[in-house]
C-alpha angles and dihedrals in degrees: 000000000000122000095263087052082052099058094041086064098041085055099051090044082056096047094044098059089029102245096312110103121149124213098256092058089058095062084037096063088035108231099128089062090052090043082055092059090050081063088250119145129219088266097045086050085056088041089054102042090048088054093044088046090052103040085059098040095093089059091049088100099050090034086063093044085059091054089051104055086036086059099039090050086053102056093043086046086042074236103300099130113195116215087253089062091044092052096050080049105058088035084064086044111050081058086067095054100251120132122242092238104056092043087052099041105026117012103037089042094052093042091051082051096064086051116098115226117254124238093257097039096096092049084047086063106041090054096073104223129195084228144356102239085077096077096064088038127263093208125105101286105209116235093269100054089038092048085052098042085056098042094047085048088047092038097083090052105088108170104002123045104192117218086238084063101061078035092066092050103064089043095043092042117063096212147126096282083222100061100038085051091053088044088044090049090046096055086047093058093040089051092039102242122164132187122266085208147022110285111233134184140079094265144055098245086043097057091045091050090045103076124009119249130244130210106247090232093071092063142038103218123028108202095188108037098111093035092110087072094112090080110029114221112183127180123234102283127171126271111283108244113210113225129248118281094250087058092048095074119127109248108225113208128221116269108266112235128263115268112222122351135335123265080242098049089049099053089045085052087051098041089049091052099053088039074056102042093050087049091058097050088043081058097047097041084049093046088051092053090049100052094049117100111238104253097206095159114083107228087245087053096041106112121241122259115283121223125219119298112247128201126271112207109184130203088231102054133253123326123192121206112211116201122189125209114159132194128183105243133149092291092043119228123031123193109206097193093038089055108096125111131223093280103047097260115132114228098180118110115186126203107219114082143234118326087196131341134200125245094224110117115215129202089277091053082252129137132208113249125165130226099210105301097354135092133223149166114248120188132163093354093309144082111269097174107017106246092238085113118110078214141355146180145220122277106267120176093341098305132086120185120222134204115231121175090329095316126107128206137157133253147191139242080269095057085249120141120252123194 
């Protein structure tokens, strides 16, 4: 015995007592013995069986679908299997990886064997027959002996329905295929059967071979139940009776609603954006004119630039020029030129703008504009420096000087006096 030889018999030991062999029937069968003059050791033995089970663990299934179909043709055949039943039956096996020699002389033999003999079984023997078939009757069943025979062989299949089952009935049943698979697909509606996989094939016996059926009950959703519809197989039912003309009416249904807004809603939607977007560009074109200095002063009119005022000491003293200009406020009457403290420094504000102003810029962004006689400092629409100033410069460095009945000093950004 060489190593291969080993493992065939380990899996057909396996298959036999479907994957559930102890380790006394193991030296029973002698195997280990035979493992030992291989040079493998107990272990090795352990090692071995546990590769050979898993390796056929994934045709178990099928394996035992085989088994199904093997038992349900013998008890409609009272176990006299024809070769054309043999044959279908190896053909099954061998897909499932098992070898014709071992399903003829070891497996079929062992599963007939589990099957207790009928009570006409012994008469069945002792008649010599040409073939077996004979027995359930080769001749042309009609459809109601054909639809019982099904439904007495699907009966004991509760919840799954193999493919070898359905299998079993077209080689255990001498019919017209097209009938027993409309009778077959009948039974499966009534009972509530739907397909584990898709159905393929081009007829109506290949598609139902093709996958096994499950009992709606063992699952929520059946993906494939209406999946025969190819080829449309509809029991006997009564005559359909038309109701009467008052139940034919056409239902109308109620109006779905409107998904999203109305055509309305969307152009008033529209109409109010572009109301706001001009409204926007109305703001910012108004805030623009606001904020632009008046520019009175053509650019040949505008004055030149004056310089700095100097002091003008004269021989004869000081002399002060008082201008009036006097204007009704709050305080009544204000006297521009009388307005001078003790120190020089003008009080007075007056409320009426520029007569001109320069386009010169100072540090300040100021520019220098006149009220009349006076002079000032404007920046930004309002008086920087008051114009209550005989002269005045630009902001340099912080500081501007100022001319004041003949006398110059400078002053902040403030209008203080610095020294």
């Amino acid at each position: 015995m060489t190593l291969d030889d080993l493992r065939e018999r380990i899996k057909d030991e396996v298959v036999l007592h479907e994957g559930d062999v102890a380790e006394w029937q193991w030296r029973q069968m002698g195997l280990p013995a035979e493992a030992a003059e291989l040079g493998l050791s107990a272990a090795d033995f352990s090692r071995l069986v546990n590769q050979v089970s898993q390796s056929i663990a994934p045709d178990l299934p099928r394996i035992s679908d085989v088994k199904t179909s093997i038992q349900t043709l013998a008890r409609q055949r009272n176990k006299q299997l024809s070769e054309r039943d043999i044959q279908q039956i190896v053909t099954d096996a061998e897909r499932a990886r098992l070898t014709r020699a071992f399903v003829v002389d070891t497996w079929l033999p062992a599963i007939l064997a589990t099957i207790p003999d009928s009570p006409t079984a012994s008469s069945a023997m002792a008649t010599p027959a040409a073939d077996p078939l004979t027995n359930l009757g080769q001749t042309t069943a009609s459809a109601g002996v054909t639809r019982q025979k099904i439904r007495q062989i699907l009966a004991g299949h509760d919840q799954l329905i193999p493919a070898g089952v359905l299998r079993s009935i077209f080689v255990a049943i001498d019919d017209d295929p097209q009938r027993m698979a409309d009778e077959v697909v009948a039974y499966l509606s009534e009972q509530h059967f739907a397909a584990v996989n898709p159905p393929q094939g081009d007829t109506l016996k290949d598609k139902l071979l093709s996958t096994d059926w499950k009992h709606l009950s063992s699952w929520a959703d059946a993906p494939y139940r209406d999946m025969l519809t190819k080829e449309p197989v509809v029991p006997p039912r009564p005559a359909a009776v038309t109701p009467p003309p008052s139940q034919n009416r056409p239902v109308s249904l109620p109006p779905q609603a409107e998904k999203g807004l109305p055509n309305w809603a969307v152009l008033l939607l529209a109409v109010l954006g572009a109301v706001g977007i001009l409204w926007l560009v109305w703001l910012g074109v108004s805030d623009r004119q606001a904020t632009r200095e008046p520019t009175s002063i053509a650019s040949d009119t505008t004055p030149a630039k004056r310089t700095k005022p100097k002091k003008n000491h004269s021989a004869t003293g000081k002399s002060k020029t008082k201008r009036t200009h006097s204007e009704s406020g709050s305080n009544g009457t204000i006297d521009l030129g009388a307005t001078v403290s003790r120190n020089n420094e003008p009080t007075a504000k007056p409320d009426t703008p520029y007569d001109e102003i320069e386009r010169a810029v100072g540090q300040y962004g100021e520019r220098r504009a006149s009220q009349g006689s006076k002079w000032g400092l404007w920046r930004k629409k309002d008086w920087m420096i008051l114009p209550i100033y005989d002269d005045i410069t630009l902001f340099s460095d912080g500081r501007a000087t100022v001319l004041v009945n003949n006398r110059s000093y400078e002053i902040n950004r403030q209008g203080e006096r610095v020294e």
